[in-house]
C-alpha positions in Angstrom: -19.4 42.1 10.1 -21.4 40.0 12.8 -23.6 39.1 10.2 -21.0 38.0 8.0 -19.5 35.6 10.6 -22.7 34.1 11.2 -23.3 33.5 7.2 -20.1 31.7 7.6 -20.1 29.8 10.4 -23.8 28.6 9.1 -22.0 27.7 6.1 -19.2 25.7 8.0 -21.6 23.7 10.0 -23.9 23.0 6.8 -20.4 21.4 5.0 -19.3 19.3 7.7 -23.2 18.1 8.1 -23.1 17.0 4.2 -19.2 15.5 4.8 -20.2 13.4 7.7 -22.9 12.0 5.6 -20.8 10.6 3.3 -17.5 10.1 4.9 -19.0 6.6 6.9 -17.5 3.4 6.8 -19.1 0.7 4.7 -21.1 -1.5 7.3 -23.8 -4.2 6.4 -27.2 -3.0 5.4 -30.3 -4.3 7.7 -33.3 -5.7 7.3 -33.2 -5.5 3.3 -29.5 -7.2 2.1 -28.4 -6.3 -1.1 -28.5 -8.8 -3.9 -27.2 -9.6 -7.5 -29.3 -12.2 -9.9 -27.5 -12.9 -13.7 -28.4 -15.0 -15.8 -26.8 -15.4 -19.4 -28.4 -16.1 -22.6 -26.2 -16.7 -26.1 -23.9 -14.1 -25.6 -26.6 -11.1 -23.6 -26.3 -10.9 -19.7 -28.7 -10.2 -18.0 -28.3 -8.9 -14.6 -31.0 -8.1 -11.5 -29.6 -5.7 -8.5 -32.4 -5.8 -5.8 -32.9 -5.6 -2.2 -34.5 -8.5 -0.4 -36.5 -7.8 2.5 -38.3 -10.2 4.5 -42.0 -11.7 5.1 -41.5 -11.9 9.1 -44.5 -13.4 9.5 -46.3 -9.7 8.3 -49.4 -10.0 5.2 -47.6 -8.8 2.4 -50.2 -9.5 -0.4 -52.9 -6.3 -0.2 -51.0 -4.6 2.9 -47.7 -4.4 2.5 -47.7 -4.9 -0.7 -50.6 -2.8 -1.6 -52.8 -4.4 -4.7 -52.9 -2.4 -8.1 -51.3 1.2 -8.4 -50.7 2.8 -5.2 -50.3 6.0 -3.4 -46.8 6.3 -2.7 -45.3 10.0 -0.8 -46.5 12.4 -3.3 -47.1 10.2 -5.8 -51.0 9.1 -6.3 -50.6 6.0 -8.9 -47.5 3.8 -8.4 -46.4 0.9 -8.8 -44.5 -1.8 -6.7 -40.4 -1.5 -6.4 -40.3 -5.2 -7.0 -38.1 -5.6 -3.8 -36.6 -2.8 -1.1 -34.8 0.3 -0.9 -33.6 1.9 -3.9 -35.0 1.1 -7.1 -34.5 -2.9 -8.3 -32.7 -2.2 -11.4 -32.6 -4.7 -14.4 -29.3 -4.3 -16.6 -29.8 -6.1 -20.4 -26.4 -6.2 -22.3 -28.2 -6.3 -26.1 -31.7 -5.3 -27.1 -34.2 -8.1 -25.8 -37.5 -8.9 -26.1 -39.6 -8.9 -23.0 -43.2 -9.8 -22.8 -43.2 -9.7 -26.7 -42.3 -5.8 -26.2 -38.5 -4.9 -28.0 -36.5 -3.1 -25.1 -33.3 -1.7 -26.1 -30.2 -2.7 -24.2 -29.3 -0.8 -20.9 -30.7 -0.3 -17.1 -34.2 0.2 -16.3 -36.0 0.4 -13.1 -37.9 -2.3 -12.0 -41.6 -2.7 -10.8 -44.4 -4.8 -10.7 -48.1 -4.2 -10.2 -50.5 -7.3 -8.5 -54.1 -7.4 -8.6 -56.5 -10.2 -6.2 -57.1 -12.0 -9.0 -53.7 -12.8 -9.6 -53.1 -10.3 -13.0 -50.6 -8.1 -13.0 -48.1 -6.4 -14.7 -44.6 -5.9 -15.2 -43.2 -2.0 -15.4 -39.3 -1.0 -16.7 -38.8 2.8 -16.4 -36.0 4.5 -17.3 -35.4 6.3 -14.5 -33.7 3.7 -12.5 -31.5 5.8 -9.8 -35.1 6.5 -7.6 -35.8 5.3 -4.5 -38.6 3.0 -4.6 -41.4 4.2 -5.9 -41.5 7.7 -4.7 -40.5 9.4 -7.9 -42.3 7.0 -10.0 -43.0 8.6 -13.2 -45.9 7.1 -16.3 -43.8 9.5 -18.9 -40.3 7.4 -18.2 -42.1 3.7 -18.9 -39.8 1.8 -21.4 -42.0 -1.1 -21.1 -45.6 -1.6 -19.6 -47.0 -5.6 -19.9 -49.5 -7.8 -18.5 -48.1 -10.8 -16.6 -50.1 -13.6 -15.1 -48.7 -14.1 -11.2 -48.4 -17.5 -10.1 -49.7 -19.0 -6.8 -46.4 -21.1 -4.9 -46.7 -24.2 -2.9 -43.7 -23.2 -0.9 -42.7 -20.3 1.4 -40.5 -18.1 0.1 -39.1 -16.0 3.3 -36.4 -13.4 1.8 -37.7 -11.7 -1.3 -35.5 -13.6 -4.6 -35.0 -13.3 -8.1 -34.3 -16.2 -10.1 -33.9 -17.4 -14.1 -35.9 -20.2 -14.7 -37.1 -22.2 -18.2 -33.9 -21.7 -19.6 -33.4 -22.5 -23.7 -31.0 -21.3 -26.1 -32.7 -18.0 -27.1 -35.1 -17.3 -23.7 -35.6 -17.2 -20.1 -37.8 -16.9 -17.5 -37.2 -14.2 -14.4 -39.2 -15.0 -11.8 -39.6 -12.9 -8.0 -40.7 -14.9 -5.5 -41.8 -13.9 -2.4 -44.5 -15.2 0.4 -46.3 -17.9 -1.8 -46.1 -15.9 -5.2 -44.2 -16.3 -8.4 -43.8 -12.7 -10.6 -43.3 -14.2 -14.0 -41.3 -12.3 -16.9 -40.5 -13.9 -20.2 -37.1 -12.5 -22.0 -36.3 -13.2 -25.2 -33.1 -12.6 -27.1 -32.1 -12.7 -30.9 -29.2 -14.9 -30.1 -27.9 -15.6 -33.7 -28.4 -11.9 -35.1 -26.4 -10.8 -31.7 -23.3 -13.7 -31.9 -23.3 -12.2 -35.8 -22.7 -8.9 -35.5 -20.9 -9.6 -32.6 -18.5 -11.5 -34.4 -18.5 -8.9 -37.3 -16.9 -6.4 -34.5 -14.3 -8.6 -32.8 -13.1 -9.4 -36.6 -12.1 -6.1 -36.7 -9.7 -6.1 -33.8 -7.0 -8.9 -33.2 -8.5 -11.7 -33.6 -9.5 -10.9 -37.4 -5.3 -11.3 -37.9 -5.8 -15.1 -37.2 -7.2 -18.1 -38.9 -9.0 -19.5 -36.4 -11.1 -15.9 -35.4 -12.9 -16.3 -39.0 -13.0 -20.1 -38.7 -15.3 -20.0 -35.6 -17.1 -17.4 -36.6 -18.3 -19.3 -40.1 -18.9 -22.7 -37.9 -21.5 -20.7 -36.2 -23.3 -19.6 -39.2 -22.7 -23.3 -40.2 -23.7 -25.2 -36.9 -27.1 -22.5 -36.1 -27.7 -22.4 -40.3 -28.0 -18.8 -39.7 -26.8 -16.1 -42.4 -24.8 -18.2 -44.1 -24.1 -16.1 -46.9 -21.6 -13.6 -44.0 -20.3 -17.8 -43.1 -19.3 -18.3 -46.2 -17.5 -14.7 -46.6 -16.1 -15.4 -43.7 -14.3 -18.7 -44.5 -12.9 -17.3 -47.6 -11.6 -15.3 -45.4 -9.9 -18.0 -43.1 -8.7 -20.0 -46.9 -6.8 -16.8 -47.8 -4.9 -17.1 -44.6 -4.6 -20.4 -44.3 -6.4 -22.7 -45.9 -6.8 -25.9 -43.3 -8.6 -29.2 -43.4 -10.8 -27.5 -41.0 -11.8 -24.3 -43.1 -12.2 -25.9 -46.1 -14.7 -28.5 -44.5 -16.6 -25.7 -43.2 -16.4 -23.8 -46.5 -17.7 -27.0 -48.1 -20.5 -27.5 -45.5 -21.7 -24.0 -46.3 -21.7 -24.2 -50.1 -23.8 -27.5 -49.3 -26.2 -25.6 -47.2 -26.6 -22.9 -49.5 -27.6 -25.7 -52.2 -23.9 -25.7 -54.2 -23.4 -29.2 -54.0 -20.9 -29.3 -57.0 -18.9 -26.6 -55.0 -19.3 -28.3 -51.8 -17.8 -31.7 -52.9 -14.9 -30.3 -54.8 -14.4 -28.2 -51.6 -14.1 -31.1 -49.2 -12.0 -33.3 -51.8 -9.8 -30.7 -51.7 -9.6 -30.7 -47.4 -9.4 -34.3 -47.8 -6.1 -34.4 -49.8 -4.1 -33.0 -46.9 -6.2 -34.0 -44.0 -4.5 -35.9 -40.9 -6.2 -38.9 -40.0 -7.6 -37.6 -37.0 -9.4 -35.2 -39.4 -10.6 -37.8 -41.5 -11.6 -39.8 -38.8 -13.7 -37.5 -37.6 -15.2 -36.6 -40.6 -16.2 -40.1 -41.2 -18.3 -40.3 -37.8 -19.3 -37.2 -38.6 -21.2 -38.7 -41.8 -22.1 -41.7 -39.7 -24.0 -39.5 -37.2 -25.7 -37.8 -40.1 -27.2 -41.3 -41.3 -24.6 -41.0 -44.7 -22.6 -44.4 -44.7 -21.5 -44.4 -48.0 -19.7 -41.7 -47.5 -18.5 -42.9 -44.0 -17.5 -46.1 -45.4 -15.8 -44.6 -47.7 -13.8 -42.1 -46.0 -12.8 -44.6 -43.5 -11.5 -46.5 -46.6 -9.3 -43.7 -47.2 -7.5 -43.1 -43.8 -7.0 -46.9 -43.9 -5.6 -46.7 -46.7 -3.4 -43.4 -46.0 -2.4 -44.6 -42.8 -2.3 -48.6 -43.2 -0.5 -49.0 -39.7 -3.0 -47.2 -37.8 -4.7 -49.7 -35.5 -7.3 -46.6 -34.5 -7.9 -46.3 -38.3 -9.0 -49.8 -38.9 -10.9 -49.8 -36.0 -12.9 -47.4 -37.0 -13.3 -49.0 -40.5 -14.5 -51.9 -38.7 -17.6 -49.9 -36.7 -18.6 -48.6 -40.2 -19.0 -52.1 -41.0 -20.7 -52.9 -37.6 -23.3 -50.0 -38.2 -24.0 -51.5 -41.5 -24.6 -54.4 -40.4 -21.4 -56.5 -42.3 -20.3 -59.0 -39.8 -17.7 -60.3 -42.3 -15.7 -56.9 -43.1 -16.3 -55.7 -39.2 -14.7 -59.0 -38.1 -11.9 -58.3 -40.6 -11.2 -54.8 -39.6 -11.2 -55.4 -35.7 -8.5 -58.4 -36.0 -6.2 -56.5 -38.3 -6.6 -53.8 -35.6 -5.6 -55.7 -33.2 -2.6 -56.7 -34.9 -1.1 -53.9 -34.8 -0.4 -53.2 -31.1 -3.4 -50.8 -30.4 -3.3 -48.4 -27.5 -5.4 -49.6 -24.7 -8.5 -47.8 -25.5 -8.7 -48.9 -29.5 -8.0 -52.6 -28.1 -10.8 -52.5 -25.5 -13.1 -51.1 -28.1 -11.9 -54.0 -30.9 -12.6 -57.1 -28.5 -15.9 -55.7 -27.8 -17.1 -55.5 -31.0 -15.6 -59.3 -31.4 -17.2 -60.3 -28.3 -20.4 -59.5 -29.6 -19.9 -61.0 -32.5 -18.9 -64.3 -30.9 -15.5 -64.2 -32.4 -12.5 -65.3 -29.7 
């Protein structure tokens, strides 16, 4: 029996040891702060949770930072944990390309190695819920790369990660710490992601309204990506309801894909119903796009749909301007002007006569 009690009061005390441990308060951590870098690219996220600890005037490049693979606890070959504490842990939303290496989407530990002469490389493991390096293990590598570290002009005090070189399909992640720069390109196949994307939110909702398949044929149209799905997907939009605004996207498509027959019966047909807003944007649009005849021509039509429109024969009138027909732009800005214009169509009339000397 007395060793029975003993058994359980060693239990007892071995319960309310483990409790205490994690029945704390939450209180700020020291020296190392916590931090969150994100950075989004198209539609994919990409999101750095770190620890930042500071230089305090210690040599971090070969001491504390130890150059190449490491001895770390038990471990004879590590790398660095790319900040403090717990693993830094890199979260990708879709599948990216980093360092020309395909990583599927999901969280991977972070590490670096540096060399003296300034090579390195850049380590993701799958094993991301270590701490530091101490568990570090070759077998879990998702990704192994070669990176080139950069020397910086400026201090950097508090260990930070930041996205720089930012385009429409890439970015750059770059630690910087001391005077260093760690370098990591990330890539992203933006339109093959916004596609099938789009392809799941159609299935919910949004694929009961118009507008859902509209926008999601405009960017096949706009990024001339896949537009074979664009143009599925706008005959999808006609079925429901077939608007100026489908049917000019349906007709840009059928253009792209080299259906120009298709394509100008298509927009003839948006054009019968269009509101002059409508056709006055599609007339700059074919001005931007270096086609005046067709400009011209359109902006012949809303003046001629909408004869009291001060806007619409204002517009005429910069067709004219951009073509260089004093004469016809003259014209167009005075009979503009004769129709009461709102303020903004006025100014823009007597500048155009201004500058072509006309009180």
């Amino acid at each position: 029996m007395k060793h029975s009690s003993y058994r359980g009061m060693f239990l007892v005390i071995i319960t309310l040891t483990f409790a205490e441990s994690y029945a704390q308060v939450t209180t700020p951590r020291t020296p190392s702060p916590g931090a969150l870098a994100s950075q989004t690219v198209g539609i994919s996220i990409i999101t750095v949770k770190y620890s930042r600890p500071s230089v305090k005037n210690r040599k971090v490049w070969g001491e504390l930072v130890p150059y190449g693979w490491a001895v770390q606890g038990t471990v004879l070959s590590a790398p660095w944990r790319a900040g403090a504490n717990e693993n830094t842990m890199i979260t990708l939303s879709h599948s990216a390309i980093i360092e020309g290496t395909v990583v599927p989407a999901g969280t991977y530990g972070l590490f670096f190695v540096l060399n003296q002469d300034n090579s390195g490389e850049v380590i993701l493991s799958k094993d991301y819920r270590s701490w530091g390096s101490f568990s570090y293990n070759q077998s879990q590598d998702q990704l192994r790369a070669r990176i080139q570290i950069r020397d910086n002009t400026y201090h950097t005090e508090l260990l930070t990660y930041d996205f720089v070189n930012l385009t429409q399909n890439s970015t750059e992640l770059v630690l910087n710490w001391e005077k260093k720069q760690f370098p990591v390109k990330i890539e992203f196949a933006v339109d093959e992601i916004v596609v099938a994307n789009a392809k799941e939110e159609l299935k919910g909702p949004i694929g009961f309204i118009g507008a859902g398949w509209t926008s999601a044929a405009n960017y096949c149209l706009t990024n001339n990506f896949d537009l074979e799905q664009g143009l599925k997907w706008i005959e999808q939009t006609s079925a429901i309801a077939p608007t100026f605004n489908a049917l000019r996207i349906k007709s840009g498509l059928l253009e792209k894909m080299g259906k120009k027959a298709e394509a100008e019966k298509t927009m003839a047909e948006a054009l019968t119903n269009a509101r002059e807003d409508e056709l006055n944007i599609q007339a700059y649009t074919y001005m931007a796009q270096g086609n005046m005849d067709k400009a011209i021509k359109l902006f012949l039509m809303t003046t001629e749909h909408f004869p009291k429109s001060a806007n619409a024969w204002d517009s005429l009138g910069e067709g004219y301007a951009t073509l260089g027909d004093r004469a016809n732009a003259i014209k167009c800005f005075k009979k503009s002007l004769s129709l009461n214009p709102a303020e903004n169509v006025k100014v823009n009339s007597e500048k155009f006569l201004k500058q072509f000397e006309v009180k």
